[in-house]
C-alpha positions in Angstrom: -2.8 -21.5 10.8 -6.0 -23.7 10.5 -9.5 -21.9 11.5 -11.4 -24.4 13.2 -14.7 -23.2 11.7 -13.3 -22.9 8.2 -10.3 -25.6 7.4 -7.9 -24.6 5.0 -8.5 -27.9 2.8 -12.2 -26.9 2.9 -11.5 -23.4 1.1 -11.1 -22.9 -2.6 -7.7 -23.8 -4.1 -6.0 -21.0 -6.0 -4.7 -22.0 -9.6 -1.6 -21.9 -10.7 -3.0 -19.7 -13.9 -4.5 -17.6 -11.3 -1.1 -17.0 -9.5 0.9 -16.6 -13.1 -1.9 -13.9 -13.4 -1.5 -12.2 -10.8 2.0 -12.1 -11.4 1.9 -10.9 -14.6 -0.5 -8.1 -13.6 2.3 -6.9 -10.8 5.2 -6.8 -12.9 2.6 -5.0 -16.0 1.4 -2.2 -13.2 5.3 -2.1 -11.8 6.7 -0.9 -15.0 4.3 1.4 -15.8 4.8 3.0 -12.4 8.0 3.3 -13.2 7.7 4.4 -17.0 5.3 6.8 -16.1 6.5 8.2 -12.2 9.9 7.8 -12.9 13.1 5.0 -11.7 14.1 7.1 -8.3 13.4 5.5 -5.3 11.7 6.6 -2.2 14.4 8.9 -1.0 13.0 8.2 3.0 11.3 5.6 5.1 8.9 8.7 5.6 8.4 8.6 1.7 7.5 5.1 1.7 5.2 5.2 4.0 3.7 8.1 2.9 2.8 6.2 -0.7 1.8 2.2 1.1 -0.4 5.0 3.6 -1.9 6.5 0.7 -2.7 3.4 -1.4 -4.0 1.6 1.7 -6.5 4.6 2.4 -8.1 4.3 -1.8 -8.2 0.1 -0.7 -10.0 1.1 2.7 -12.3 3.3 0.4 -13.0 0.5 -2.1 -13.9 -1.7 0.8 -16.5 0.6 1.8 -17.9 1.8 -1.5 -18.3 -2.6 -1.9 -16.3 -2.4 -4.9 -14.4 -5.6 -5.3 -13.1 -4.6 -8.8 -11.5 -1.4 -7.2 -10.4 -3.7 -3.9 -8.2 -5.6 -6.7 -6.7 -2.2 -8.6 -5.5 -1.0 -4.9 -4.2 -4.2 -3.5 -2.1 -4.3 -7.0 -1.4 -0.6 -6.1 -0.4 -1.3 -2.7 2.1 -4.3 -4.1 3.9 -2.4 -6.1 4.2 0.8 -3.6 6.0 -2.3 -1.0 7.7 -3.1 -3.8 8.7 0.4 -4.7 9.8 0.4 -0.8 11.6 -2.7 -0.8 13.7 -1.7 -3.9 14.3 1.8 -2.7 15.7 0.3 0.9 17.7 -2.0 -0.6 19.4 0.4 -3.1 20.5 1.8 0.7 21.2 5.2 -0.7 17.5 6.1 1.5 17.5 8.5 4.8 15.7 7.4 7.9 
């Protein structure tokens, strides 16, 4: 949806390096979580809330502390957790 104020043609274009970046850096921090946590999923949707809750709160911290750096390691952080999630519902072997 367009902002009147702020048109989205008027803001800064992403590049496609930026996106293959990006990309990259999900996929590197997903398979260390998972070389270094373990490959079981989130056994519960309580789990997997537990952990997106939990990564949120460090991004909401970051935010505060004015730390853009940090804002970036937790919103990575929080993309993999939703990943973690995703993968874990769709193995459907997860309890309410």
């Amino acid at each position: 949806m367009e902002d009147q104020d702020h048109p989205i043609s008027d803001r800064p274009q992403l590049s496609e390096i930026a996106v293959q970046e990006a990309v990259d850096g999900l996929i590197e921090k997903l398979v260390y979580r998972l070389n270094t946590k373990g490959w079981g999923i989130a056994v519960s949707s309580a789990e997997i809330m537990g952990i997106v809750d939990g990564e949120v709160d460090e991004l909401h911290d970051a935010y505060h502390e004015k730390d853009l750096e940090q804002m970036d390691i937790e919103l990575t952080d929080i993309a993999v957790a939703c990943l973690l999630g995703n993968m874990s519902i769709r193995s459907k072997k997860i309890q309410w």
